[in-house]
N, C-alpha and C positions, 0 to 999 in steps of 0.2 A: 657666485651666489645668485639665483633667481630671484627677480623681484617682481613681487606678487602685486597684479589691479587691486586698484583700490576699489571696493567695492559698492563706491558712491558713483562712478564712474563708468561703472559697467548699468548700476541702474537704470540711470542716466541716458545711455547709450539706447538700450533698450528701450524707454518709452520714448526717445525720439524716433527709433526704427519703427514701433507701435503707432505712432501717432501719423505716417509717411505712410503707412499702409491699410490704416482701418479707415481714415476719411477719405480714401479714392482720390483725394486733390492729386497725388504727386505720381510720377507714371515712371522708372527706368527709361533706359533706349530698347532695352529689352522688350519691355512691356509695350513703348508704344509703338516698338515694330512692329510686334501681335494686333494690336490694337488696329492699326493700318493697315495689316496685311502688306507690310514691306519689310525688306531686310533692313536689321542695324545699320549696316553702311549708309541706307539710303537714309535714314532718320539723322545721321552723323551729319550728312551734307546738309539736310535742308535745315540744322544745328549753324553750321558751315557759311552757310549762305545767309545767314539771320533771317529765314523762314520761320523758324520755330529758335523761341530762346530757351538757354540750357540754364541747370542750376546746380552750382556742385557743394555735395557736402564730401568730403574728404575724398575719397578716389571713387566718389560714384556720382553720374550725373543722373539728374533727374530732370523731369519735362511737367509743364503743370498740364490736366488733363483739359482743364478751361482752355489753354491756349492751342491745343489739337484739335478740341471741339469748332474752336472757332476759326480754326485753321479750316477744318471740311467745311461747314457754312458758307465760308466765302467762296467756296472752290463751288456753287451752284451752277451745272448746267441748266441754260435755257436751252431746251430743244431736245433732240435726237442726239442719237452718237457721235 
């Protein structure tokens, strides 16, 4: 016999997924590969490296967008190439 969500549960689920995605705060590795213009792997490492801190909600990580943001900031070239 299948057992059926509760359907408090999936509400639930839902506007936590809604609320991860309409305030821009929270980014996938996905997302802030795109973001950076680098592959997942490389977003993995500098994860890896405590570069960037990760944040997991069940089997998905998330990255906050403030801390990418502030991740490029500091990375300021003075000068030339």
């Amino acid at each position: 016999m299948k057992r059926e969500k509760s359907p408090v549960f999936d509400s639930q689920s839902a506007k936590t997924e809604n609320l991860l995605f309409e305030n821009s705060i929270w980014m996938t590795v996905k997302n802030a590969a795109r973001y950076l213009s680098r592959s997942e792997n490389a977003i993995r490492i500098l994860i890896c490296r405590k570069v960037l801190r990760a944040y997991r909600m069940g089997r998905t990580v998330y990255l906050k967008r403030s801390e990418i943001d502030a991740l490029l900031e500091s990375s300021v070239m003075n000068g030339g190439f």
